[in-house]
VEXLO-6083 format. One record per residue (C-alpha): z, y, x. Coordinates in pm, whole numbers, plus 50000, padded with zeros to 5 digits. Layout:
BEGIN
ZYX;...
//
This chain:
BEGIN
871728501335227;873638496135559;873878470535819;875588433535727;875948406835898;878278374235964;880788383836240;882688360336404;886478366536516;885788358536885;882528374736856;884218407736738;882528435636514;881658452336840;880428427637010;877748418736761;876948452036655;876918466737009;874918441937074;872418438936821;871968478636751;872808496237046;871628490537339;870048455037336;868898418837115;871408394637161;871378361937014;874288357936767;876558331136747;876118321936378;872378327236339;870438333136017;868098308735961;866698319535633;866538343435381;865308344835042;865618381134888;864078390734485;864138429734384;863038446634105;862808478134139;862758505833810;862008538433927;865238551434113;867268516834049;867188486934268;868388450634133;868908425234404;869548393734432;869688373234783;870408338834907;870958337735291;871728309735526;873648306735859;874208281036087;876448280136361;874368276836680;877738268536912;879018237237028;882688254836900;884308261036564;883618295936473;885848317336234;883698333736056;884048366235824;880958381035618;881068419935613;878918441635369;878638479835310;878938495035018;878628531834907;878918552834589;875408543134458;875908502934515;877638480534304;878048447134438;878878422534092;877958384334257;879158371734607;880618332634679;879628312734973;878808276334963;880338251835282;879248217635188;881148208334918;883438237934907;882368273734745;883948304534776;883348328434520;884958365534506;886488378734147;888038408634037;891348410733900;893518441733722;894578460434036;898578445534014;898028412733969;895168412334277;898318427334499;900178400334371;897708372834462;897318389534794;900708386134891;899978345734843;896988346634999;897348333835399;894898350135671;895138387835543;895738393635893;891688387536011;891168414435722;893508437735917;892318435236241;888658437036111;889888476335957;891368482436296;888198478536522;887828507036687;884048507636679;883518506436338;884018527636005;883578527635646;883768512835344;882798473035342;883018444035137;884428414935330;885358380235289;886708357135509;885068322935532;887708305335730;886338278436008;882348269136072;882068234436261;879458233136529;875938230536363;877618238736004;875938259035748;876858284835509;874858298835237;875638332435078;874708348034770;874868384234713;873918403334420;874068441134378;872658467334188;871588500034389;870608539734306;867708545134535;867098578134666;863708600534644;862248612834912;860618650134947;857338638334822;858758618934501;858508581034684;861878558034588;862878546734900;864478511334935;865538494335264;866688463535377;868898455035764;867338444236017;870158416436094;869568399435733;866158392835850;865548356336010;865888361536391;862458364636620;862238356336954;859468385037068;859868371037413;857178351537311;854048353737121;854738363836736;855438336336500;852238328536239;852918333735921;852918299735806;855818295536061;857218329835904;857258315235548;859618285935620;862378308935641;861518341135492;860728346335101;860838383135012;859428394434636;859288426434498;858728433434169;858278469534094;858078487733715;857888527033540;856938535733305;854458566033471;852598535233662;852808524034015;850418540734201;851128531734564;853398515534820;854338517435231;856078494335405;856448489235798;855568452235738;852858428735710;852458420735330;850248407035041;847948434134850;849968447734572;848888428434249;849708449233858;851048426033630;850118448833336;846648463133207;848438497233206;849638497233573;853318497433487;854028465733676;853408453134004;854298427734251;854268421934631;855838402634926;856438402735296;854328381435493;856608389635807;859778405835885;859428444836037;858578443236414;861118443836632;864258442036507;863608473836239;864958477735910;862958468535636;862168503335515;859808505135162;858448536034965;857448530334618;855208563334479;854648565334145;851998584933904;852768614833761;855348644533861;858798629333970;860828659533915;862158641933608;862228603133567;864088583933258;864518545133183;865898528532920;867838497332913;868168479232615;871668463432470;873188433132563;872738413732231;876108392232294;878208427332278;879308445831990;877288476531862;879508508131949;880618493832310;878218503332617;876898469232669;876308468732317;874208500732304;871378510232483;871898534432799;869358552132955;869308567233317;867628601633423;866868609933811;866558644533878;865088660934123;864008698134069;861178716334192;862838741334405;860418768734569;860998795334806;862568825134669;863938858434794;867488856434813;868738872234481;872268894134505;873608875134186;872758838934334;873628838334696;876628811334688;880618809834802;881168800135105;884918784235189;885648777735550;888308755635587;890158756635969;892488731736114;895358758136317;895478729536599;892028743736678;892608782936653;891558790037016;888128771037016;887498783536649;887828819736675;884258829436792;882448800836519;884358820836258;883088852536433;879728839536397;879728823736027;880958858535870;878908875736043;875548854735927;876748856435543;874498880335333;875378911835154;876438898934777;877998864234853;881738856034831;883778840135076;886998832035209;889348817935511;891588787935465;893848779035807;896018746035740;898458729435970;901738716935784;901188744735515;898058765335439;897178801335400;894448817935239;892908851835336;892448860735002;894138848734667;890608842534530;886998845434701;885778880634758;882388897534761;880908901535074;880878937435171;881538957435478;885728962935407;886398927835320;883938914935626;885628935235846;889548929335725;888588889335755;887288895136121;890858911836143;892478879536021;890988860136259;892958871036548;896048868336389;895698823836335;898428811136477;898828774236656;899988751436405;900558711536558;902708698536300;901778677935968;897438686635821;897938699535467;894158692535404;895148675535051;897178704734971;894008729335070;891418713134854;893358713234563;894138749434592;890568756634619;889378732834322;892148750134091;889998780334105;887638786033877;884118784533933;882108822234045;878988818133762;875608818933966;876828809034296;877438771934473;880448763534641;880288752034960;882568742535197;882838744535583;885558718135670;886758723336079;889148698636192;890628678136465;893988662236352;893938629836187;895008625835797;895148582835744;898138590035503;896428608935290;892718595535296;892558578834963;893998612134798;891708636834938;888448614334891;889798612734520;889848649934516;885788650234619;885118622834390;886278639734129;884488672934198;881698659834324;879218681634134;880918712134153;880488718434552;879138708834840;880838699135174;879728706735529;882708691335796;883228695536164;885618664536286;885868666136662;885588634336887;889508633236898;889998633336503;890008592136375;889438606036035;885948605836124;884988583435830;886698602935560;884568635435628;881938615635672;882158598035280;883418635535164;879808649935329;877908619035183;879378621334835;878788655334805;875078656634958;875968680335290;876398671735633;878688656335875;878738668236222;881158651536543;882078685336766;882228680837103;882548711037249;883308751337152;879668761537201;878598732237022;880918739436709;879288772936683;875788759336702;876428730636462;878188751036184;875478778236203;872708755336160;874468741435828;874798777135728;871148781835747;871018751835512;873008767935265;871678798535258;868718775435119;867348782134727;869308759534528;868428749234137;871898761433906;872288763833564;871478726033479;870998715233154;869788686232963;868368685632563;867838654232407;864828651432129;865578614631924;865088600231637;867328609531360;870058586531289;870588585731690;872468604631914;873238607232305;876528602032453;876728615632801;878638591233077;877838611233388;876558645633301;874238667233483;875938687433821;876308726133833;873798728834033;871138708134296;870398713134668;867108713834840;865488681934873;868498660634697;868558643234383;870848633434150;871148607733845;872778607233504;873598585233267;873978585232880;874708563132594;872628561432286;874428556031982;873308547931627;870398530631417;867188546631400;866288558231034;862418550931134;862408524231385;858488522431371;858518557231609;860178542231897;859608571732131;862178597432278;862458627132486;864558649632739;863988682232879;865288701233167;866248736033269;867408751433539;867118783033740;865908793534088;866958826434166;866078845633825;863108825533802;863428801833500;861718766133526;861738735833232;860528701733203;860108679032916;859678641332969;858928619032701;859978577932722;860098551932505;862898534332309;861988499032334;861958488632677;861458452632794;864358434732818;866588427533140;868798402433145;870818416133428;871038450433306;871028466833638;871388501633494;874458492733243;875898482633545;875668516833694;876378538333415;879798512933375;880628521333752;880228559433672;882198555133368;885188540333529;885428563133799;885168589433541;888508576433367;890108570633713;889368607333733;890638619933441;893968605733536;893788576433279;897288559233352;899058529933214;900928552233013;897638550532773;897928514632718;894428515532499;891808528032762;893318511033064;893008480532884;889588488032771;888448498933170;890158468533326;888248445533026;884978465333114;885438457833522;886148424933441;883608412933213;880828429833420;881988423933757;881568460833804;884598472134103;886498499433997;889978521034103;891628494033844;890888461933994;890558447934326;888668417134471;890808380834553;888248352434648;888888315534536;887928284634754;887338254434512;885588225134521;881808225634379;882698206534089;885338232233995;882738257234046;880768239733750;883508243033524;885218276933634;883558298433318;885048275133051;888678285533229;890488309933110;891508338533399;894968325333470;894398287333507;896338266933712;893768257433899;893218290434057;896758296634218;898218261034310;898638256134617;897908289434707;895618278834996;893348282034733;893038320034769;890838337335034;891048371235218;888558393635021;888248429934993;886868463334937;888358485835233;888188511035495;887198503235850;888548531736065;886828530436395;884428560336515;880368542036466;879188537036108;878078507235996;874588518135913;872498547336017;871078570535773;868568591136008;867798589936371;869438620136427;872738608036330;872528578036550;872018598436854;874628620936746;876968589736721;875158573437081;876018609437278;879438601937152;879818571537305;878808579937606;880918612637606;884118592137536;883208559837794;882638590738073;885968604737965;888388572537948;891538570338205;889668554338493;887948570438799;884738582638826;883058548638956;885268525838727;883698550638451;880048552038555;880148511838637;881278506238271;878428533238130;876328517838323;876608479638239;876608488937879;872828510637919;871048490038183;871758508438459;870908541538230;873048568438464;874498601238345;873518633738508;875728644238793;877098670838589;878838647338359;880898628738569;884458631038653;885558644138249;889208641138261;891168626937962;891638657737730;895728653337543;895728647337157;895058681637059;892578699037310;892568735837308;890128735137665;887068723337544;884908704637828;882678730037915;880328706838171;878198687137919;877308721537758;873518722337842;872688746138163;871058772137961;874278773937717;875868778638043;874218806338195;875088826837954;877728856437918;879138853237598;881668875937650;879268901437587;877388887537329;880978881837088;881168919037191;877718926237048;878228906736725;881478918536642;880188951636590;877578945636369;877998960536009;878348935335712;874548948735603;873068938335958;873068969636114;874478984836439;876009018236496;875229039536759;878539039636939;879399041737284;881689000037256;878008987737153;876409004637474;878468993137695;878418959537541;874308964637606;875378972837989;874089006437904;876429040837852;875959059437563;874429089537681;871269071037808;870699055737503;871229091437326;868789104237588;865959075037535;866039079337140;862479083737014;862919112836824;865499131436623;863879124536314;864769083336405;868249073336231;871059066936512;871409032436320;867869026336320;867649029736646;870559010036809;869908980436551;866208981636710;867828980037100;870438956036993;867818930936860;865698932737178;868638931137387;869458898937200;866178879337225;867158876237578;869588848737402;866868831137226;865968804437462;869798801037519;871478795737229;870628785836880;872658804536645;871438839936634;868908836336419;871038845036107;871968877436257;868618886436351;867318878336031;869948898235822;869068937036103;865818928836049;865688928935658;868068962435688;865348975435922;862648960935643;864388981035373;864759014635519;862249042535490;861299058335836;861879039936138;858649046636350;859129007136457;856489012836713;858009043336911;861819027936896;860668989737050;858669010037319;861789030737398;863829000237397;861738975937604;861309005337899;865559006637862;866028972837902;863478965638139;862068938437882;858808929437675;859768920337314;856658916737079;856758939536737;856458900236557;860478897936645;860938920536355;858938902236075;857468936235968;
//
């Protein structure tokens, strides 16, 4: 889950967030006093439910505005926000009649200027609470249901913000924990049916107590918040093998048998066994790269690079977009030496292209084409010119592919459409990465590359052993195919009445393939669970289900289902693309009576004061809202800096501000004095290139790697010698032997000329990799006599261990 807070208008989103995550505490304006959190956690699914409470701290009003982020795996169903007498509770509405009630609704505005801060990004729930007097309070209550993710060694992971934690002063001695418990009541309740075997957290708490005999139930809470202003960050293991995990929620008894509240739906989390494998020539994946023409100068050589690290036996292809597109090919083609070599040929002939960014019109070209059997799509998005037009449209397009390919995107630090790739790499389980620079574009996309080129699990599938008179119903089916350390969960509704109830036992199995190795698992689960009142996981399989008809195209034109999905939404409080959120302020005694109402009282739209600013949307600035690994928060921290160094002021204006904002924390000399680059930069700033990036010639190097052969070889030819600073007729002349293959023996000289690189850039490895298993696969080489001969050439010392003989 990521970061949430109260903001205050005057206090902006930066302010507090710069403040709090960045660079140093800061006492906020509207401090949380207390906090009292219950989760229940079922193997991969996370229900919580959580009162907190503010208080304004100021001797001023304060307009206040609570924000909350909110991904593809959370479903927030319960949020209102009690002022003394006054609550304020947000409500879903078909999708029209919300627009409506929005055009009625006064203060929109603080929603707008909240999506235009220009430090923050993503997708967030928000209300706006209107005025705090000094020393008011305001208690929220939040509800939401959550997938939670698996780590490599099978542990569900679960955190919690720092900021919704009551604030320490560790200026001081710590707090004891009676002084802790006044404010902070935190209870976990955990449940599988495998047993809970074990938990971390990186926080003081009480021993874990089993509620059951059998181990299947367990409790614990925090004695004290994390130290230091750290997320809450727990790992539940559980017994058994967690490559497959099931749990069954039973019916809501209120809802009619054939509905999905009124049937029972159970939830699978995947998560294959994937081991290292030999690449296998039927299974190596398609690789798309997508390239924005704006950047056709800076891209050329990372293009260079990419084809020339694909394996023998993969397919590929070039998309270049500006206001139209263009495809190398109609379709993707087999890797091979003629249609390597006629791509490289391509390259050279992009053209600039600064008009409109027909991304929308790319991806659909690409998803209209069927599916090569055996091998993942993946593509490599590059791309520096902004799309807000056309955001909601393209996400769409992922969404509703989402299994079917994997995304890998390259926004520079002048594209605002960081967010969108962002979501697109998120939803899609690949990687994100802000370019600053040519060298570091190269370097980034390579190192995604090698990622996937990783084994991969395809050929999914799922078979279902029940009782007779019962049958499964799938709601989100199993992908084409799972990465490397990712998971993935489906969902599936089980129809019917069992013809012997008395055997109340079930059971799924799954296949898959790795390579041409062959792998199954069968789990067995049980078909009476305990009952859950909240029914966490109906509430995700509904989420999954309406963005499955939103998908499909479901429009009003099919008067039946829409009516059925917007019923659905409604009655579950489950968001979806055919409602929208409008928040009511009422009195408390309203409150009381508001479920005995039906939808379109009165009471609800006269005088219209009585509607609030409330909303799922976009924020649009450059820094997430939450942090999903250390690496990506430096990623996002160098940015800042980058950008602060490079804004329209002179070099001491520029430090001063860097430097009031880091405690005095000073760039290196080399950094200072970046001019402002124009909208579309086709000089990338060399300078903040690190010095051993720098020192190199690359002009030689492109030369080198350009002539390499699709199969990772090198011909002896006199452009690769004097790329090598040799001629040709000395490295005729130092040739072992003439029983040693020409090829053989320039792909040994090129690979120790090109260790030389090793400790100066990162990217090569690929291309080693690929000479080395042509080397591996040929019959003579006499290795020994050729790295001699090619160490006393190049005046170098290159160990036979480069080879991986």
């Amino acid at each position: 889950m990521r970061k949430s807070g109260i903001l205050s208008k005057g206090y902006t989103c930066r302010g507090l967030f710069q403040g709090e995550i960045w660079f140093f505490p800061s006492y906020p304006e509207v401090e949380l006093e207390s906090v009292r959190v219950n989760v229940t956690i079922q193997d991969f699914v996370a229900d919580v439910e959580s009162e907190l409470f503010f208080r304004n701290t100021q001797q001023v009003s304060k307009e206040i505005m609570f924000i909350f982020p909110v991904d593809s795996d959370t479903v927030v169903h319960t949020f209102y926000a009690t002022m003394g007498d006054t609550r304020i509770e947000a409500m879903l509405w078909e999708k029209e009649e919300a627009q409506q009630l929005c055009k009625a609704t006064s203060g929109m505005e603080n929603l707008r200027y909240l999506q235009n801060q220009w430090d923050l990004w993503g997708p967030v729930f928000t209300c706006f609470l209107g005025t705090l007097p000094p020393d008011g309070e305001v208690t929220i209550s939040l509800c939401y249901v959550q997938e939670l993710p698996m780590q490599p060694d099978g542990a569900a992971q679960f955190c919690w913000p720092c900021e919704l934690f009551p604030w320490t002063n560790y200026t001081r001695w710590l707090p004891s924990e009676e002084e802790m418990f006044e404010n902070l009541y935190f209870s976990i309740c955990l449940k599988s049916a495998h047993g809970v075997s074990h938990i971390a957290i990186n926080s003081s708490y009480t021993p874990l107590q089993y509620t059951t005999p059998d181990q299947t139930s367990a409790e614990v809470s925090l004695k004290l918040p994390p130290w230091i202003q750290d997320d809450l960050n727990l790992l539940v293991y559980y017994r058994g093998s967690h490559t497959l995990s099931a749990v069954v929620e039973r019916r809501d008894p209120k809802a009619p048998p054939g509905s999905l509240l009124g049937d029972p739906v159970v939830m699978v989390t995947l998560m294959p066994s994937i081991p290292e494998v030999e690449p296998n020539l039927g299974h190596l994946g398609e690789f798309i790269f997508l390239m924005d023409c704006s950047l056709f100068h800076d891209a050329q050589n990372t293009l260079l690079f990419l084809l020339k690290s694909l394996p023998l036996g993969c397919y590929f292809n070039i998309y270049t977009f500006g206001a139209t597109f263009h495809a190398f090919y109609l379709q993707s083609v087999e890797y091979m030496q003629e249609s390597m070599v006629n791509a490289v040929g391509h390259i050279s002939s992009i053209c600039p292209d600064v008009g409109g960014c027909d991304l929308l019109g790319v991806l659909r070209s690409i998803y209209s084409t069927p599916l090569l059997h055996g091998h993942a799509r993946q593509l490599f998005i590059f791309i520096q010119r902004n799309i807000s037009s056309e955001e909601e449209a393209v996400m769409a397009e992922v969404y509703r592919y989402w299994d079917q390919h994997r995304c890998f995107c390259f926004p520079t630090n002048r594209c605002d459409s960081f967010n969108l790739f962002q979501a697109m790499a998120l939803q899609t389980k690949g990687e994100c990465v802000c370019i600053h620079s040519r060298m570091d574009m190269t370097s980034e996309a390579v190192k995604c590359l090698q990622r996937a080129l990783q084994p991969l699990a395809s050929g999914i599938s799922l078979h279902w052993e029940l009782l007779p008179g019962l049958e499964v119903s799938m709601i989100r089916k199993a992908p084409e195919m799972i990465f490397q350390g990712h998971q993935c969960s489906i969902y599936a509704e089980i129809h019917g009445q069992a013809q012997d109830p008395e055997v109340g036992e079930g059971a799924v199995t799954l296949q898959y393939q790795v390579g041409s190795q062959s792998f199954d698992y069968t789990l067995r689960f049980s078909l009476s669970p305990s009952a859950d009142n909240r029914l966490p996981v109906h509430c995700m399989a509904m989420m999954h289900l309406l963005w499955k008809l939103a998908w499909e195209g479901t429009s009003r034109t099919e008067k039946d289902i829409w009516h059925s999905a917007v019923k659905s939404s409604l009655s579950m409080g489950v968001p979806s693309p055919f409602t929208s959120s409008v928040a009511l302020r009422m009195k408390q005694r309203d409150a009381w009576h508001r479920d005995s109402l039906p939808p379109d009282s009165s009471m609800f739209f006269s005088p219209s004061c009585n509607l609030v600013p409330c909303q799922l949307l976009w924020l649009r600035g450059f820094r997430p809202v939450w942090f999903k690994s250390t690496k990506f928060w430096m990623v996002q921290k160098c940015q800042f800096f980058l950008e602060t160094l490079g804004c329209k002021a002179s070099d001491t204006e520029a430090l001063t501000h860097l430097s009031a904002s880091c405690k005095d924390q000073k760039p290196p000399p080399e950094q200072q004095g970046i001019e402002e680059k124009p909208a579309f930069n086709m000089s990338w700033n060399w300078t903040i290139l690190p010095l051993s990036t720098r020192l190199c010639d690359f002009s030689g190097l492109r030369v080198v790697v350009a002539l390499q052969k699709a199969n990772g070889s090198w011909a002896l030819t006199a452009a690769l010698a004097s790329a090598l600073g040799l001629s040709k007729a000395d490295v005729e002349v130092q040739r072992p032997s003439e029983h040693v293959q020409p090829t053989a023996w320039a792909t040994v000289l090129t690979l120790v000329w090109l260790h030389q690189y090793k400790w100066k850039v990162s990217w090569l490895e690929l291309l080693e990799a690929k000479a080395c298993r042509w080397l591996r696969d040929q019959a003579e080489v006499q290795l020994d006599e050729c790295l001699e001969a090619a160490n006393s050439l190049l005046g170098c010392f290159v160990e036979p261990t480069v080879f991986r003989i």
